[in-house]
Every structure is written in structure tokens, then in C-alpha cells.
C-alpha positions in Angstrom: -27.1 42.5 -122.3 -25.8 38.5 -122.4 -27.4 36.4 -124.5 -28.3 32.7 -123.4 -28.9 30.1 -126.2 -31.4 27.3 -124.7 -32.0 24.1 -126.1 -35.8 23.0 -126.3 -36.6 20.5 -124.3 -36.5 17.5 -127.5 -33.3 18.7 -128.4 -31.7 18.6 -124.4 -33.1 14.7 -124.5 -31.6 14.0 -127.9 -28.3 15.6 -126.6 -28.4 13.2 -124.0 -29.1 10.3 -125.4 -26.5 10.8 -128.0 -24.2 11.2 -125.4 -24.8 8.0 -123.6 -24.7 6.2 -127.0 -21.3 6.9 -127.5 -20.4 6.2 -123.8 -20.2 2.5 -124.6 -19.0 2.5 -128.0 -16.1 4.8 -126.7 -15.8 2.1 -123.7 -15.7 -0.9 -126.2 -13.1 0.6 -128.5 -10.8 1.4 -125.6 -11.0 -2.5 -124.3 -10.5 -4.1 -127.6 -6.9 -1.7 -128.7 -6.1 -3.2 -124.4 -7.3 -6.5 -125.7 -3.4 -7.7 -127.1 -2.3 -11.0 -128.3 -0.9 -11.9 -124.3 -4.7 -10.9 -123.0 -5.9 -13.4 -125.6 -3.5 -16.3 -124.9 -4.0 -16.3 -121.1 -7.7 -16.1 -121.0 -7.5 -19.1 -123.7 -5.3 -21.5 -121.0 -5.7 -19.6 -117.5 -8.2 -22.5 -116.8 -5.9 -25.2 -117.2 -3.5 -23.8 -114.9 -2.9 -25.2 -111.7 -1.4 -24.7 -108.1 -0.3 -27.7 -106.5 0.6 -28.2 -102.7 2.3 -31.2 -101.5 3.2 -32.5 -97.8 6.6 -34.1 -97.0 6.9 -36.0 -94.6 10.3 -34.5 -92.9 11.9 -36.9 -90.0 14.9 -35.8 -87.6 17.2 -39.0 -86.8 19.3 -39.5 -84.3 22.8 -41.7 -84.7 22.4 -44.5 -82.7 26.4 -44.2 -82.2 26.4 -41.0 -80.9 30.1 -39.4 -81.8 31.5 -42.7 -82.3 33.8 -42.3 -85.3 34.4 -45.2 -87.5 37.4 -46.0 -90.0 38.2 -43.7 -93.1 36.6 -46.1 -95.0 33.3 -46.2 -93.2 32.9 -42.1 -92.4 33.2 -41.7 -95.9 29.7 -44.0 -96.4 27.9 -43.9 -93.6 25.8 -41.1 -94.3 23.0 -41.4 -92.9 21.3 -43.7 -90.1 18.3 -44.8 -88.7 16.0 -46.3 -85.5 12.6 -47.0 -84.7 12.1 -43.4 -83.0 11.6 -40.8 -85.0 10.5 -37.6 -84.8 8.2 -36.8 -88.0 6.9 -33.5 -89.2 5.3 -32.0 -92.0 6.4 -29.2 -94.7 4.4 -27.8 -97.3 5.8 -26.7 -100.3 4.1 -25.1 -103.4 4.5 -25.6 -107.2 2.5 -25.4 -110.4 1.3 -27.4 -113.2 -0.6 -27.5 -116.1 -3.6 -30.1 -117.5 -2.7 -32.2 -120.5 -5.1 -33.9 -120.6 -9.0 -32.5 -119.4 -10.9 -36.4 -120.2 -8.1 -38.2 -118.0 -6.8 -35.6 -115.8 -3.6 -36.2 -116.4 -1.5 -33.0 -115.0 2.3 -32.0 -116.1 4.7 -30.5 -113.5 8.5 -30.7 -111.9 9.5 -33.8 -110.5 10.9 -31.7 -107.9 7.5 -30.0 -106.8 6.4 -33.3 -106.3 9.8 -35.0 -104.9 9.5 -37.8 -101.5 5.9 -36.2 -101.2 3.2 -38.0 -99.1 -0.3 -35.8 -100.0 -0.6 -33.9 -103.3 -3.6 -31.4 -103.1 -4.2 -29.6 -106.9 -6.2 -26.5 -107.1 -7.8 -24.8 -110.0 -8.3 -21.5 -111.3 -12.7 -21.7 -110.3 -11.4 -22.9 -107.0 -12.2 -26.6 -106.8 -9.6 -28.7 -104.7 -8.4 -32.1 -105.7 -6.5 -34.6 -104.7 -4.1 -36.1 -106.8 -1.8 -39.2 -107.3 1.4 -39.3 -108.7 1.3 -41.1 -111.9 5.3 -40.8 -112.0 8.3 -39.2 -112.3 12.0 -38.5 -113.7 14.2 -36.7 -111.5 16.9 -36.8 -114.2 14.6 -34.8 -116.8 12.7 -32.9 -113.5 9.3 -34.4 -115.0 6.2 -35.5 -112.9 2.9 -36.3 -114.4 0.1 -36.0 -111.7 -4.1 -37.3 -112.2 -6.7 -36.2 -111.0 -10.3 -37.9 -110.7 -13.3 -35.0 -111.9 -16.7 -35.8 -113.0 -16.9 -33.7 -116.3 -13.9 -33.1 -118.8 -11.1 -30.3 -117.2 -10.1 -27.9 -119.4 -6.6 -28.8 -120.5 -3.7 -27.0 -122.8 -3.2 -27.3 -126.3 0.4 -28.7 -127.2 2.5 -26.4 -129.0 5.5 -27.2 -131.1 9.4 -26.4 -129.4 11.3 -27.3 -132.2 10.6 -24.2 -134.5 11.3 -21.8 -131.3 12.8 -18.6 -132.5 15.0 -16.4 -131.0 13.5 -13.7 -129.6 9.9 -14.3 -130.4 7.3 -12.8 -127.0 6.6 -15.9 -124.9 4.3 -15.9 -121.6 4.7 -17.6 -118.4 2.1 -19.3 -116.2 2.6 -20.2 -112.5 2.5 -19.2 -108.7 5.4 -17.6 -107.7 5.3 -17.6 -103.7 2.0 -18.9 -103.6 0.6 -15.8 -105.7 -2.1 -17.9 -108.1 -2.0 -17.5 -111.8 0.7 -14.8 -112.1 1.5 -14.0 -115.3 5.3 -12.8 -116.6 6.0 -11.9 -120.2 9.5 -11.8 -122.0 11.3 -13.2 -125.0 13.1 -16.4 -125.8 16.8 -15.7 -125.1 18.4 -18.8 -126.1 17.8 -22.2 -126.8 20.0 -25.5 -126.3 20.8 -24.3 -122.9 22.9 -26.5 -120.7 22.3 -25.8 -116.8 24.6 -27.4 -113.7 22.1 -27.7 -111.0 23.9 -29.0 -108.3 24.9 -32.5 -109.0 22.6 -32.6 -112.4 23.5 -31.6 -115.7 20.3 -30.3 -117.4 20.3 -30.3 -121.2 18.8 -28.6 -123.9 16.7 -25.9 -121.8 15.0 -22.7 -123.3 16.6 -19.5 -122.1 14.1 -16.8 -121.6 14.5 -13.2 -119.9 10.8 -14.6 -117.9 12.0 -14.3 -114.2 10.8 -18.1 -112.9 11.0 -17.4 -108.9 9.8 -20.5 -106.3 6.1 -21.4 -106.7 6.6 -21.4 -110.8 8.3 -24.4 -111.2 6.0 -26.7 -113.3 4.3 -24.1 -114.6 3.3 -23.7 -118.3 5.5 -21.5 -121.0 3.5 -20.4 -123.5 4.1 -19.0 -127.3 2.1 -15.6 -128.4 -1.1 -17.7 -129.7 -1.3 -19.7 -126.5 0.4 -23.0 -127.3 2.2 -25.0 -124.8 6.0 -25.0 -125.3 8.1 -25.6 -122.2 7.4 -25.9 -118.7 9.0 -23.9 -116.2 11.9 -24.7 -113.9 12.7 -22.7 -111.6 16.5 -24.1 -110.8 19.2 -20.4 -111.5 17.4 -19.1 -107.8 20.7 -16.7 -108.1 19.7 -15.2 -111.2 17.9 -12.1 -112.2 15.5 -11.7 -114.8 16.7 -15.3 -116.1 14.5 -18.3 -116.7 14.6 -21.6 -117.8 12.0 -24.4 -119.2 12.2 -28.2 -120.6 10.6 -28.2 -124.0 7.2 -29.7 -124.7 8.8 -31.7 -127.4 11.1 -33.4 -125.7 8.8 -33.5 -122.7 5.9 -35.9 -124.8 8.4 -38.9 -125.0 8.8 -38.9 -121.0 5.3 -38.5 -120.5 4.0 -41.1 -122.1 6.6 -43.1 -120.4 5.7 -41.9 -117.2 1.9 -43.1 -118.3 2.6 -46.2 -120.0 5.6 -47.3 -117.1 5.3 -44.9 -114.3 8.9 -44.0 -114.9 11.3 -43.4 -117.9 12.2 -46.5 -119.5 15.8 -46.0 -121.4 16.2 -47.9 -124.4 18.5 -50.5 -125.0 21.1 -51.1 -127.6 23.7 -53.1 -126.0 26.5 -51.0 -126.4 29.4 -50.2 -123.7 30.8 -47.1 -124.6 33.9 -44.7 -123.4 35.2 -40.9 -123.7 38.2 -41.0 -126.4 41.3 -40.1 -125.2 44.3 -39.2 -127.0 45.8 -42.9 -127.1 43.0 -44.1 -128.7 42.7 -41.3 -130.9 46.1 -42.3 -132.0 45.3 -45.8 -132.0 42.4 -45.5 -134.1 44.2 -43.0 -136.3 41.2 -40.1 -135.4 41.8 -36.5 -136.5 40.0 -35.3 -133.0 38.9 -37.3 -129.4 35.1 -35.7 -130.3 32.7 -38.8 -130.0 32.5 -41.8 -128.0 34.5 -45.5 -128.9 32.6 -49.2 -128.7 34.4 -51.0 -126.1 31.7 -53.8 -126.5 28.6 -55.0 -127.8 26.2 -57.3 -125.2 25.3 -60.7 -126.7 21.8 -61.1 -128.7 21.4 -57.3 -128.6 20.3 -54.6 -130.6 23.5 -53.1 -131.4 24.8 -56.9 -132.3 21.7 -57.4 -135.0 22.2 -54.2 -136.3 26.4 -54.3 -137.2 27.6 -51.7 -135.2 31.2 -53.2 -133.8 33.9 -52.9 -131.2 36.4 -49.6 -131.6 33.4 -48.0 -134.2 33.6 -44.8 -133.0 30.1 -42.8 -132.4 30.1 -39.0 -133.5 26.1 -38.9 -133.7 22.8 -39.7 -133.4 19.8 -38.8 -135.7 20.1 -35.1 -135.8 22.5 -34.1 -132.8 25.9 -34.2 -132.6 27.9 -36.6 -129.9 31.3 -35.6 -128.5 31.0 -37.4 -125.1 29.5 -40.0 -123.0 27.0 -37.3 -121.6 25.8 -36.5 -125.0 25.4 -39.9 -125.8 23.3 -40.3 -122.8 21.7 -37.7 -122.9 20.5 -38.2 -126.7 18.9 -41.7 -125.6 16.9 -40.1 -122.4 15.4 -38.5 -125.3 14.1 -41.8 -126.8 11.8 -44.9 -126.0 12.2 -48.3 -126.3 11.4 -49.3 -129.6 12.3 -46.3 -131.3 14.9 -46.8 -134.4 17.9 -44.6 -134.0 20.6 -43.8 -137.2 23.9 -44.0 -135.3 26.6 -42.0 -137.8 30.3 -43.8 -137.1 33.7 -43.7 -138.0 35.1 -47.4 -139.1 38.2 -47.5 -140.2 38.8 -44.3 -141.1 34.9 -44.2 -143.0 31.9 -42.6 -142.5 28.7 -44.8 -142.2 25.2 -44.3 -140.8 23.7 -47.5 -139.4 20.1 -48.0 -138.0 19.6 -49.9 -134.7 15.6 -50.5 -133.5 16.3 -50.3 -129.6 14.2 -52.6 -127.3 13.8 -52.6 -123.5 16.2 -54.4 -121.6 15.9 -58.1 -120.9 15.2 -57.8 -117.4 16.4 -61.7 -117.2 19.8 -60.3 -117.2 19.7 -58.0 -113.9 20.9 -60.7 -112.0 24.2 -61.2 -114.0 24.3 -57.5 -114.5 24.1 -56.8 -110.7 26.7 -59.2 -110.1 29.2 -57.3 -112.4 28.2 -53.6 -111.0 27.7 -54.5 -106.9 29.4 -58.2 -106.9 26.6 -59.7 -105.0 23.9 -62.0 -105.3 21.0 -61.7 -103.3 18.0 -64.3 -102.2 14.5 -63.5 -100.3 14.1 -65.0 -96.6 10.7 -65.2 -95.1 10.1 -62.5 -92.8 12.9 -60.3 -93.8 13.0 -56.7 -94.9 14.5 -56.5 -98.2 16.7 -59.1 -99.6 19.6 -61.0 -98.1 23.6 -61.1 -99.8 24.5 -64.7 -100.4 27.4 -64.2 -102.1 29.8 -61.4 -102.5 32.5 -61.1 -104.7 36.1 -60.3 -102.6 37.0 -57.8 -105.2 33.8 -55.7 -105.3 33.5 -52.3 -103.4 31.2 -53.6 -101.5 33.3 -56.1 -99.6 36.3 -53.5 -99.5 34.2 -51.7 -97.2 33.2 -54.4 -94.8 29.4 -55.7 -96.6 29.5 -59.3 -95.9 26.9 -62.6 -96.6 23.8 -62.0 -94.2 23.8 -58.7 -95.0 20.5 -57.5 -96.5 20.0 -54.7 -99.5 16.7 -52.7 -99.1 17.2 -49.6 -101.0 18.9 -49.1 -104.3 19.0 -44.9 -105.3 15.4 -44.0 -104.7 13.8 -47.9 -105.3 12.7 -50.4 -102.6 14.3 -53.5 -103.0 11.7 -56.1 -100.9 11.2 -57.9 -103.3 14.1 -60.1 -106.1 11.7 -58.1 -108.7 12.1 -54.7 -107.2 15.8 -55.3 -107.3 16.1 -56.7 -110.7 13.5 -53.5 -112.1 16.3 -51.3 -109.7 19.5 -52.8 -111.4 17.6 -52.5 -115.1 16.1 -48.7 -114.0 19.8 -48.0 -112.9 21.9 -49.8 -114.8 23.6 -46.4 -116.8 24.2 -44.5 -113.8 27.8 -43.7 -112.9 26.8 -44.4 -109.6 24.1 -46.8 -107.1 23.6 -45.5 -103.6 22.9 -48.8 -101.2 20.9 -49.2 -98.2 22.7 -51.8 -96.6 20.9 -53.0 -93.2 22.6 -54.9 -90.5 21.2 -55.8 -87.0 18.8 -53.3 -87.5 20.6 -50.9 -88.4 21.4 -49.3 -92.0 23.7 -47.2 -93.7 24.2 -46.3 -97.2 27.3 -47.1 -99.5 27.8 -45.2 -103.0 29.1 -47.7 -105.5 31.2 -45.5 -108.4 30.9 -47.9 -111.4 
């Protein structure tokens, strides 16, 4: 005979309920050993993450010589041409940013998301759409700072700390890798101090992490374990696997608030001309190593004049890092305002000092003198004209080597339009430490461009 053991009804309803009491507790328990310090961190900034699209204007020109070759001289510089008819068309290309600011809505990306744009749309993570205006930008640091206009506060990021990055600690990236919103990739910092050729750029000072940043990234945020902002994104190794690079925050804040305060990165000045030691003047200066950069002069009434520093004192630093060329040097001061004191360590006479110089902006009074030394020209504004007329021209500048001659106008110096005299003194000032100034020259109606090596 089999025996059955039935529960009375009370105890089948107890049973039951017991049962479905620890359904969610068993549920809840699960969730929070899923819920990890990365599920925490991205819920915390997920918000202030954004996906921005931009239109380019994109225009196919013709050369109004057809095959017509010119002279050595001229192929070399006349790169590109122009006419009335164009044909004009738009692309679309995607990116990602982050919100620094929810009160102001100021927004942080890559310059180069943003670069020659015409129409910058920024969408959020609850699916509102905005359009934004470009606040300003540095190519040379691949910084943009967007705003846009909301009636409540956004939610923005909390700025983290890059200077106390360690090696190998979990970081998180943010972004929209081929137009995939929000994506998020894990890793660990790799490296820091990176240095990255990217194309005709030398980027400095990058974090390394093993974070793949793919297109549609770039400007995105990199965050630490609790959710801090410490780098953004750059997606500029497309070869690489399983590599990724990002500018830190810290060096970041200086060229925002430039880009705020200016709309572009104002360098400071300290009225030094600098060169690479060599081994004569290692020699001559009786230097144990060519590591550094020499004073080959000091500007009247400038910083570096007030402060002491001299001709042939030979620059091996400043504040904390470490100067063995003219690209550290320059590099260093993208890294600083105008107005920000800098300890300059030297060798003088075969001694060590530190001297403190308090930079300043550059007088812009002296563009037109300085843009006579760089281009050889002076320039004057006729009614009626687009951009501004050449004077003068010195017969030993480039400029007339290559057939530039009085009558001549100059409406485009790099990436600034010159059509006004203060457009091309802020151009000559903005300019003024590049190796080289790319020159829209216009004649007849007709323009090429002529790169000036300094």
C-alpha cells in the first residue's frame, strides 16, 4: 500500500506564501552581488553623457587653370583654389561629449568632432535634442567646449583628479562608438605621459589605457572606479587594437576656461626666443649635455626682461617637468595661462638657479612689427575689399621670393579670417609660435595659399 502525506489546507497556503517571500529577497540579493562599482559609476554620470552630430559643409572646386602647370616655385604653394561656383554638400559625422557644467550648459568634447562644422545638434541620454554653439576650440590640444541653452539645470559630471592616476587602476569609458549611444568599455590605465604622432601633431602627455576608443568615442568621458571625470577620449591610433588614448582633465581645466573666457587658447607670454642646443653651443657654453633649450633673446619691456632671465641662460625646466627641447618647452606653456607665474630652472655660467617669471598676454600693439619680421609685409584696409591689402613687402621675405607683390590682399592666416587689421593682428599674436603660417593670398579674384616656414 503507498502512503501519501497531505498538507492541510492552512499549512499548503503557508507553504506558499513562504515561498513567494523569499522569491524577492532571493531576487534582490542576486541584483545587489551584480550591482559592482562600474554599475554604480555609470548610472551616477550616464546622464551627463552626450552624442553630438555636426554637419560640414563639404565643397568640390574646380581649378580655374585647368592642367596649367606653373613654376617649381608656385606648384609647391598653390594648393588649393577657388571660384564663385561651387558645388556644396553636406556630411555628417558623429562624436561624443560630456556636460561640465549642468547651470550653463557648457559641454567638453574633441576639437576634431566639432572641426570646420556648420550645425552642431547634441542629444542626451532622456532623448531631448539641442542645438548647440561652439564656445571654442584648440586644435593643437583637440579641445572643443560646446553650450547649450535648457530651461532647468542638466545634469553634468563631477571633475575628478588626473594627477594621482595609477598604473593599472579599472577605468570606464563613455561614448558612441559608430553611432551606438552610451556604450560602455572597461579596462585599466596602461600608461601615462604618453606621447602620440598623429599625423602632423605631436600630442603630449596622453593616458594610455587597454579601453578600445573606436570612431563615434572621441570626446567622450574617461572615468575612474567612483565615477570621477579624468580624461576625455580621443580616438586618434584608428590602427590599433585594444589601445586607447585620453587628454587629462587636469590639464584639460586650463584650456577650458580659456576657451570660456577667450574663445580660444591664449599662450602666455614671456618674451623669450629660444633654440635646440647643438653641439657648438654645448661647447661654447661649456654644457656637459645639448638637453634643454638656449636664450637667444629677450623682447624689450617683457616678462622674461623684468624677471632676469638673460641671453645664452640655458632652460632645462619648468615648474615640475623636465625641458630637453623646443617642443617641451612649448609644450609646457600650452599648459599655462597668461598670468600664471612659472619657476624657470637654468644653467648660467656653469650654475644652477631657479628664477620666477609672472607671464602676461602679449601686447597685441606689437603684431604689426612682429608680422613684419615673420611675413615681411605690412598691410592697410581699402573700402570695399575682402581682407586686407599688402603695402609693403620686404624683398627678402618668402613671400616676395614667391611672386606676392603690393596690391596683393591677405584674407586668411591658418584657420583665422583676416578682414579686418584686428583680425590680423589677433592672427599674428594667436600664431606667433608656430613654426609655420599658411596664407591666403588673393589676387584678381583668385587665391592660393603660401606656407611661410619661420
Amino acid at each position: 500500500m503507498q502512503i501519501y502525506n497531505y498538507l492541510s489546507p492552512k499549512k499548503l497556503v503557508f507553504s506558499v506564501i513562504f515561498v513567494l517571500w523569499l522569491l524577492p529577497a532571493h531576487a534582490s540579493a542576486s541584483q545587489n552581488l551584480r550591482r559592482s562599482d562600474v554599475v554604480v559609476a555609470v548610472e551616477k554620470v550616464s546622464a551627463a553623457v552626450v552624442n553630438i552630430s555636426s554637419e560640414v559643409d563639404v565643397y568640390n572646386r574646380s581649378n580655374p587653370f585647368g592642367s596649367r602647370r606653373f613654376n617649381r616655385n608656385f606648384d609647391d604653394f598653390f594648393k588649393d583654389f577657388f571660384e564663385p561656383r561651387r558645388e556644396k554638400s553636406k556630411k555628417v559625422s558623429l562624436g561624443s561629449g560630456v556636460i561640465i557644467d549642468g547651470k550653463r550648459g557648457y559641454i567638453l568634447t574633441n576639437a576634431h568632432v566639432v572641426e570646420k562644422t556648420s550645425h552642431i545638434t547634441v542629444s542626451l541620454n532622456d532623448k531631448r535634442d539641442f542645438e548647440a554653439q561652439l564656445v571654442g576650440a584648440d586644435p593643437d590640444s583637440d579641445l572643443a567646449v560646446l553650450q547649450i541653452k535648457s530651461k532647468g539645470t542638466l545634469p553634468a559630471i563631477t571633475m575628478g583628479n588626473s594627477d594621482d592616476i595609477m598604473i593599472g587602476e579599472t577605468i570606464i569609458a563613455i561614448g558612441n562608438p559608430f553611432g551606438f549611444s552610451n556604450t560602455v568599455s572597461t579596462g585599466v590605465v596602461s600608461a601615462v605621459n604618453r606621447s602620440v604622432n598623429a599625423g602632423n601633431r605631436l600630442f603630449k602627455n596622453f593616458i594610455q589605457i587597454d579601453a578600445p576608443i573606436n570612431p563615434g568615442n572621441s570626446g567622450g568621458p574617461l572615468l575612474n572606479i567612483v565615477g570621477d571625470l579624468i580624461g576625455i577620449n580621443t580616438a586618434i591610433y584608428a590602427s590599433a587594437q585594444g589601445i586607447g588614448f585620453a587628454i587629462p582633465i587636469n590639464r584639460a581645466k586650463k584650456i577650458v576656461s580659456n576657451l570660456i573666457k577667450y574663445g580660444e587658447v591664449v599662450l602666455p607670454w614671456t618674451g623669450l626666443v629660444i633654440q635646440d642646443i647643438d653641439g657648438n653651443i654645448a661647447e661654447y657654453l661649456g654644457l656637459k649635455s645639448s638637453s634643454g633649450v638656449v636664450v637667444t633673446q629677450v623682447e624689450d619691456n617683457s616678462p622674461a626682461l623684468h624677471s632676469g632671465l638673460k641671453k645664452w641662460d640655458v632652460i632645462t625646466g619648468i615648474d615640475k617637468d623636465s625641458v630637453s627641447g623646443i617642443q617641451d618647452y612649448e609644450s609646457i606653456l600650452k599648459n599655462h595661462s597668461a598670468g600664471d607665474v612659472l619657476k624657470f630652472k637654468i644653467i648660467r655660467g656653469g650654475k644652477q638657479d631657479v628664477i620666477s617669471l609672472k607671464s602676461r598676454t602679449f601686447p597685441i600693439e606689437n603684431a604689426d612689427t612682429l608680422a613684419s619680421e615673420i611675413l615681411g609685409i605690412k598691410v592697410v584696409k581699402k573700402p570695399k575689399q575682402k581682407g586686407l591689402s599688402i603695402s609693403e613687402i620686404s624683398k627678402t621675405s618668402y613671400l616676395y621670393r614667391v611672386g606676392v607683390r603690393p596690391g596683393d590682399s591677405v584674407c586668411q592666416i591658418n584657420d583665422t579670417v583676416t578682414d579686418s587689421h584686428e583680425d590680423y593682428k589677433k592672427a599674428i599674436v594667436k600664431y606667433r609660435n608656430n613654426p609655420s603660417f599658411v596664407v591666403l593670398i588673393v589676387r584678381k579674384g583668385y587665391g592660393y595659399y603660401i606656407t611661410v616656414e619661420r
